[in-house]
N, C-alpha and C positions, 0 to 999 in steps of 0.2 A: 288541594294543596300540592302544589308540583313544583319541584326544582330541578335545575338544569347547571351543569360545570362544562367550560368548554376547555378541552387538554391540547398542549402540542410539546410532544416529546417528553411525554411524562411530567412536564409543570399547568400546572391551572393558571389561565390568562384571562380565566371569566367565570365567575359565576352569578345566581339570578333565583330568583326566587319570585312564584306569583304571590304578592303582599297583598292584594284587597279585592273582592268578588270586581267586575270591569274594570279595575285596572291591569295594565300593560302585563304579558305571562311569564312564565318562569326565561322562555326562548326568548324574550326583547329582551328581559332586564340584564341578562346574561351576556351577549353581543353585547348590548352598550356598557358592561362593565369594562372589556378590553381596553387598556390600556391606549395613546396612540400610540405609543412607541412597538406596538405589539399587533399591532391592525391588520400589516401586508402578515401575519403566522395564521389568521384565521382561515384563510382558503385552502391552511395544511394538517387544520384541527380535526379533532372527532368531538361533538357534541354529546354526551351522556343527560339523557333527562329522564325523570320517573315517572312518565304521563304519556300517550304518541300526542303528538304537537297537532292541533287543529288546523284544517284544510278550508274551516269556511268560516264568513263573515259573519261574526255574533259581536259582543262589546266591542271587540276588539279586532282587526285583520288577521287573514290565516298566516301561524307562524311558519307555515312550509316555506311560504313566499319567501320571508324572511331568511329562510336557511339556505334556499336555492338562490336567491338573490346575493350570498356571502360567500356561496360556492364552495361550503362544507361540505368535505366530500364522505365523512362518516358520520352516524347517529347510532348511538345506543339508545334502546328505549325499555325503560322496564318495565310496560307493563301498557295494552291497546287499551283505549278509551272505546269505553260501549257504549259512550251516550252515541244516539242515533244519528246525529248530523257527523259523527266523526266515524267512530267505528272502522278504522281498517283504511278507511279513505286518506287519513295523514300520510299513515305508510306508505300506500301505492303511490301516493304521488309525489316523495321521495327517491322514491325506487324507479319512478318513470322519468324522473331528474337524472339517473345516473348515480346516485347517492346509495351507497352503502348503508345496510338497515339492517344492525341485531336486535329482534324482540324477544323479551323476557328474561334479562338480567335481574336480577333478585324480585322477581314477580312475585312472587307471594308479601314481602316485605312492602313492596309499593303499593301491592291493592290494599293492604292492614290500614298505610294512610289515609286511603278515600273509600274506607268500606262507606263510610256513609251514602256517600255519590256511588259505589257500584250497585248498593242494595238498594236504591234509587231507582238506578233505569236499567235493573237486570229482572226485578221483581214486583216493579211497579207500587211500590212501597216504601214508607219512610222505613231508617234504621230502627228497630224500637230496645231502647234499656229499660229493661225494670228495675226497680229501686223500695226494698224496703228496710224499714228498720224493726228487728226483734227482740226480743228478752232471749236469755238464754235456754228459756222451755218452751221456745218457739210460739210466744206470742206477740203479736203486733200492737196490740190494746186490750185494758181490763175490761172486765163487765162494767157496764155503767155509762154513765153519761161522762166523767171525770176523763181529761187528757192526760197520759200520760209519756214526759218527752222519755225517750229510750234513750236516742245518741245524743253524744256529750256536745259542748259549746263548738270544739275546734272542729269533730264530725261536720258537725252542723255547716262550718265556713265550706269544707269542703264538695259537700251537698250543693253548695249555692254558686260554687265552683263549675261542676256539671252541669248545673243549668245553663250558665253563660256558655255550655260548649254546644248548648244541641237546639235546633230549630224550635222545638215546643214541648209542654211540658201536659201529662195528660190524668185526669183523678176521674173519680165515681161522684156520684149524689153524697152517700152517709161521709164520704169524709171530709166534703165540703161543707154540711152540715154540721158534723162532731167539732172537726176542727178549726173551722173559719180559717185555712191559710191564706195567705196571699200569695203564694208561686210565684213569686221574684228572686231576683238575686240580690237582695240587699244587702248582703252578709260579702259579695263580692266583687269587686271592678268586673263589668262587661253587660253586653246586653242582655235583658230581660225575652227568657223564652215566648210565645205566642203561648196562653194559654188555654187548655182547652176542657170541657168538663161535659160528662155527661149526664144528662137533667131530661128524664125522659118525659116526666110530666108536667117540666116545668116546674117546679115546687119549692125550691131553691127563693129564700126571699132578697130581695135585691140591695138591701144594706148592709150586705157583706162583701167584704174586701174584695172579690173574684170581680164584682162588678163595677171598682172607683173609678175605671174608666181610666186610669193610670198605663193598661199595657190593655194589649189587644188578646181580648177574650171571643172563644167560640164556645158556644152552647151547644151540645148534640142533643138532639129531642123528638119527642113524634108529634107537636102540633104547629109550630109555625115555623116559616123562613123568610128572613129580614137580614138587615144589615144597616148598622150605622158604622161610623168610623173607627172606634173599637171595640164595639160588641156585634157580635154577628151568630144570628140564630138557624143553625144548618138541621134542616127537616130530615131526620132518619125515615126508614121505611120499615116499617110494623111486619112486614113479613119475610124481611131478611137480617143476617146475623147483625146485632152491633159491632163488636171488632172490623170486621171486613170491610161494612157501610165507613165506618171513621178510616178507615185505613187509604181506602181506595177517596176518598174527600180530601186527606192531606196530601194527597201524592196528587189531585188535580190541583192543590194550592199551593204547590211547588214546596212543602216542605220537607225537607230531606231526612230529619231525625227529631227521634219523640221520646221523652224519657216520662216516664208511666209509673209515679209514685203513688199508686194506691186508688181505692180500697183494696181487700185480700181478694175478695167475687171479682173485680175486673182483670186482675193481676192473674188471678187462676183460670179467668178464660181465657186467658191470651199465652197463657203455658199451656192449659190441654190442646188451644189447636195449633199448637208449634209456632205462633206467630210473636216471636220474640230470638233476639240476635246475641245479646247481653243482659247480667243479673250482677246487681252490686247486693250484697245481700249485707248488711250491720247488724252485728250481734253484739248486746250488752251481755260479755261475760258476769259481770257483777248481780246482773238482775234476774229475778224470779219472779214473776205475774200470778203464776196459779191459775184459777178460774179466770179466761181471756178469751180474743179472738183469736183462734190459730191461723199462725203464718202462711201465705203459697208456700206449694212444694213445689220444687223446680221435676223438671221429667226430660229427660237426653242430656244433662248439662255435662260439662265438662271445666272445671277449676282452672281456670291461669294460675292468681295468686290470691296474696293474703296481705292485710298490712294492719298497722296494730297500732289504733291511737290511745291512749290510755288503758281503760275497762271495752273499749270499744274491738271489735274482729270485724275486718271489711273486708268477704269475700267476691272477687271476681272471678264472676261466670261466662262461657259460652255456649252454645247451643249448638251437640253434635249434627 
């Protein structure tokens, strides 16, 4: 997500925003906003963008080209691009234009927008949120076979909300079994996550919803590897971590962010080995469980906020 304003003399005469993964970046749409009456002020502008402008041919042509070809003679940049074909190379070869280059204008602020994309290709790993919902005496489920919903209806829309924001969505064996979800977002306009589910022995029976064949499903397991067009069966390896093995599989399948609604055992491995970025944590003030399953404990978090739909308390975590 990068946007770009082009200023001359203190008024904006362009701005631009990249609208859709291959199409045209925040630097075209920006240029072609200029007015024509406003054309011959660009060669006296400064470009401000929150991303450095790419230097090499991907969907699209390098926007450097574009800027030295306009004969902008300043850029602001808030904040270097790490992906590896870029990385430093926009800059220098603005700088080797003749072009003026301040980096790191509200950089902290810019990378918050693409933490997903920096914890991508800084760490070779998607973002990971986890996501549970609890009773107030911090249970996630009763004893028993019986479901019980925690969060409320309008929770719930929003739940389906975050799905449409994050590349995939990721559960255990019991809660695909207990619950039979389906991990979509039907509850919201946008696309449905890839979903992903670990099934180490296969045991998972295949008349449940995970399987309609509706969205693209990956099974994580230790006996076979397949693939058809939306079910694909990814072979783990019996003598190394599962978190790690999934972690390091979606970061070759190019997926950038994973939100990890459960069970509590997968959610608590992935807090003891620090491998998690964000925790929406729901808590039914109203509700008491008693004899249950007890909730993950978070371990280094650190509180953003708090928001409050009804009986419902939705804390947002980070991970110091």
């Amino acid at each position: 997500m990068v946007g770009a304003v082009l200023v001359h003399a203190g008024k904006i005469i362009g701005e631009g925003y990249h609208q859709q993964y291959g199409g045209p970046h925040a630097e075209v749409n920006c240029i072609n906003s200029v007015a024509d009456a406003d054309k011959d002020l660009i060669e006296k502008s400064t470009l401000y963008v929150s991303l450095e402008p790419c230097s090499h041919f991907g969907k699209t042509p390098p926007c450097t080209d574009l800027v030295i070809a306009n004969k902008i003679p300043e850029v602001v940049i808030g904040c270097r691009d790490s992906f590896a074909a870029v990385d430093g190379k926009g800059i220098e070869r603005l700088m080797a234009a003749g072009i003026q280059v301040n980096v790191g204008i509200l950089e902290k602020e810019c990378r918050e927008l693409n933490k997903r994309f920096f914890t991508f290709h800084e760490k070779h790993r998607p973002y990971i949120i986890l996501k549970w919902a609890q009773s107030s005496d911090g249970k996630i489920a009763a004893r028993g076979a019986d479901r019980i919903f925690i969060s409320n209806e309008i929770t719930n829309r929003l739940v389906h909300q975050w799905r449409t924001e994050e590349a995939a969505i990721l559960v255990g064996t019991n809660t695909v079994l207990l619950d039979d979800p389906a991990l979509t977002a039907r509850l919201w306009p946008g696309k449905d996550p890839v979903r992903l589910v670990i099934d180490k022995e296969l045991k998972l029976p295949v008349h449940l919803k995970l399987f309609d064949g509706s969205v693209k499903t990956i099974v994580f397991n230790y006996i076979k590897q397949s693939a058809t067009e939306n079910l694909v069966y990814h072979r783990l390896n019996k003598e190394e971590g599962i978190p790690v093995q999934i972690l390091s599989a979606l970061y070759n399948m190019q997926l950038q962010s994973v939100m990890v609604e459960g069970g509590s055992k997968l959610l608590q491995s992935l807090i003891d080995e620090g491998l998690w970025d964000e925790a929406r944590v729901i808590t039914n003030s109203a509700m008491v469980i008693g004899e249950g399953l007890d909730a993950p404990v978070l371990k280094n978090e650190m509180e953003l906020s708090e928001q409050k739909i009804e009986n419902d308390v939705i804390s947002y975590f980070t991970r110091k």
